[in-house]
C-alpha positions as CSV (number, residue, x, y, z in Angstrom):
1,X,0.0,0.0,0.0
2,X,2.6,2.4,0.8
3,X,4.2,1.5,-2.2
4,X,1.2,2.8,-4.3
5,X,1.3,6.0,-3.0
6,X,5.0,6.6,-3.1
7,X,4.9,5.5,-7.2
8,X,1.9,7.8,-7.2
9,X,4.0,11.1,-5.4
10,X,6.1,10.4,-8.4
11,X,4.3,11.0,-10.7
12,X,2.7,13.2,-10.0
13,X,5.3,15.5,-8.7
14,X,7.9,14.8,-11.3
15,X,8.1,15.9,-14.8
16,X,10.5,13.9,-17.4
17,X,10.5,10.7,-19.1
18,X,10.7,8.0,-16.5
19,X,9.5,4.8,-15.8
20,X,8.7,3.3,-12.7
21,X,8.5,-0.1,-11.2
22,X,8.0,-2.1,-8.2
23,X,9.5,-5.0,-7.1
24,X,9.9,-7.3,-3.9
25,X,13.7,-7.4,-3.3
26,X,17.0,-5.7,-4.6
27,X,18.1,-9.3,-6.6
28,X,15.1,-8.7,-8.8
29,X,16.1,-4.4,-9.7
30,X,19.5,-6.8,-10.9
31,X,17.4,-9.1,-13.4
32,X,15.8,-5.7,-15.0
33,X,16.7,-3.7,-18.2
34,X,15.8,-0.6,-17.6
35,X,12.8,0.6,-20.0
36,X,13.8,4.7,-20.8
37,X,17.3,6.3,-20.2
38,X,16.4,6.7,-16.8
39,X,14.1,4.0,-14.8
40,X,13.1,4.0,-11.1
41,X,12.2,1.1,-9.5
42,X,10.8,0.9,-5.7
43,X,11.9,-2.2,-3.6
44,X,10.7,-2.5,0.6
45,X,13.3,-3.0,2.3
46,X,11.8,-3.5,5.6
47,X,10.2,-3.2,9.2
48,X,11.5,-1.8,12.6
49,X,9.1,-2.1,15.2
50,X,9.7,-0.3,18.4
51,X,7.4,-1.4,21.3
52,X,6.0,1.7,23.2
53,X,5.8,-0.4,26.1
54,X,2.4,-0.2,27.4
55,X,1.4,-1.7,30.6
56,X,-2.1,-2.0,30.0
57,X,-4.4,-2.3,26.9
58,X,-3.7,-3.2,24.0
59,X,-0.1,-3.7,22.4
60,X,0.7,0.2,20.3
61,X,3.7,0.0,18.4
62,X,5.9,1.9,16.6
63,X,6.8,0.7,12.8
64,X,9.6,2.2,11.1
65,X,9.6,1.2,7.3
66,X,12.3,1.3,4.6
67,X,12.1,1.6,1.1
68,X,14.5,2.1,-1.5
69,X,14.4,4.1,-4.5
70,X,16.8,2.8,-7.2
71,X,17.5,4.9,-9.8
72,X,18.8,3.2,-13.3
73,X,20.4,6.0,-15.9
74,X,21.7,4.6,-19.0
75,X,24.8,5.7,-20.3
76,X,24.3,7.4,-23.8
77,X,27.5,6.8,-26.3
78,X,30.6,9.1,-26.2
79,X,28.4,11.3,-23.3
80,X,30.2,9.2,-19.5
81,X,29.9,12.7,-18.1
82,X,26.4,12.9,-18.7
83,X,25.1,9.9,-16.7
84,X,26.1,11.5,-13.6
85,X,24.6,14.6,-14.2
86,X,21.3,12.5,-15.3
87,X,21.5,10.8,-11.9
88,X,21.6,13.6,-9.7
89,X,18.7,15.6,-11.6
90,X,16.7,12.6,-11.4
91,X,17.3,12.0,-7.4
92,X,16.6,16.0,-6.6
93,X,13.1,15.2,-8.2
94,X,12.7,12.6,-6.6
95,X,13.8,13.7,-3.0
96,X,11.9,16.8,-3.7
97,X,8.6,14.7,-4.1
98,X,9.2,12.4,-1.3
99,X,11.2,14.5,1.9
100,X,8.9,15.6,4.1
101,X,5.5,14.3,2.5
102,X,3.6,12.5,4.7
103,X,1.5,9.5,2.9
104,X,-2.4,9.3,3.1
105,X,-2.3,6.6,5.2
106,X,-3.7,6.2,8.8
107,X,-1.1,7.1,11.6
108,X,1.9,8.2,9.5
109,X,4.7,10.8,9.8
110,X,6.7,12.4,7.2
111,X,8.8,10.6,4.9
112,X,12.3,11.4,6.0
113,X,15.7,10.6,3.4
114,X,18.0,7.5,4.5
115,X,21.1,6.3,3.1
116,X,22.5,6.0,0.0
117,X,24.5,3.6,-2.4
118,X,25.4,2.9,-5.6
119,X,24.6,-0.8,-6.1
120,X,26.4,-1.8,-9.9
121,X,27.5,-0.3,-13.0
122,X,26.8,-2.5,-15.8
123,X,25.7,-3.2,-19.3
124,X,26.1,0.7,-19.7
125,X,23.5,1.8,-16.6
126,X,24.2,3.3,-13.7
127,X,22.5,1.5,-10.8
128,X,21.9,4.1,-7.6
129,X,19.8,3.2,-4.5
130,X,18.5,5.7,-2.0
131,X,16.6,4.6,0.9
132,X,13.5,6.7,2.6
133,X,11.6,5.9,5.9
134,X,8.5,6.3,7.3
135,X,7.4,6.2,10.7
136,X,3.9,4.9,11.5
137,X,2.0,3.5,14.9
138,X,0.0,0.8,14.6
139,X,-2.5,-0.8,17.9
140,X,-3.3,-4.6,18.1
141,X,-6.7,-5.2,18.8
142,X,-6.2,-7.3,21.5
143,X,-5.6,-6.1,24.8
């Protein structure tokens, strides 16, 4: 679900030819060709859950949850300096849409920036991760 709505920041607060994908772990983003000169595919990367250590009631925790947001940028012939330059306009758009906006989604704080990486260089592309995480509080409904 969160997921959705991050691909759907994206587009709708980017402008540019992209295209964007999800998949379940970083070994699939490997098995992909990207489909434009620069591709973005979304991969969770996983829960933290922080009990808030209630002594009565029922259980409340706190989730924090990790995504990452690889970039792919295809290296254009005789033009090396380029993808560089491609990469880093492409993650300002994206950190732009996604820093700060909080999902539409019950109990959830701003998206904050995480780490960053670059994953491989191959077959020409560029492979870039950065990671984003979310905050959210979640009540069982057992007591």
């Amino acid at each position: 679900m969160l997921l959705e709505k991050v691909e759907a920041r994206i587009q709708a607060s980017i402008s540019g030819r992209v295209s964007i994908d999800t998949v379940l772990e970083i070994a699939e983003v490997a098995r992909k060709k990207p489909k434009r000169a620069a591709s973005l595919f979304l991969v969770p990367l996983g829960d933290r859950v922080s009990d808030q250590a209630r002594t009565t009631g029922p259980v409340f925790d706190q989730v924090t949850t990790t995504f990452a947001v690889v970039f792919a940028i295809r290296h254009m012939a005789g033009k090396a300096n380029m993808k560089n330059a491609a990469l880093e306009d492409w993650r300002q758009k994206v950190r732009g849409a996604l820093n700060g906006w909080t999902p539409d989604l019950p109990h959830y704080n701003p998206v904050r920036r995480g780490n960053s990486q670059i994953v491989t260089v191959r077959d020409h592309t560029l492979w870039w991760q950065d990671q984003y995480r979310t905050t959210f509080f979640e009540e069982s409904a057992n007591a």
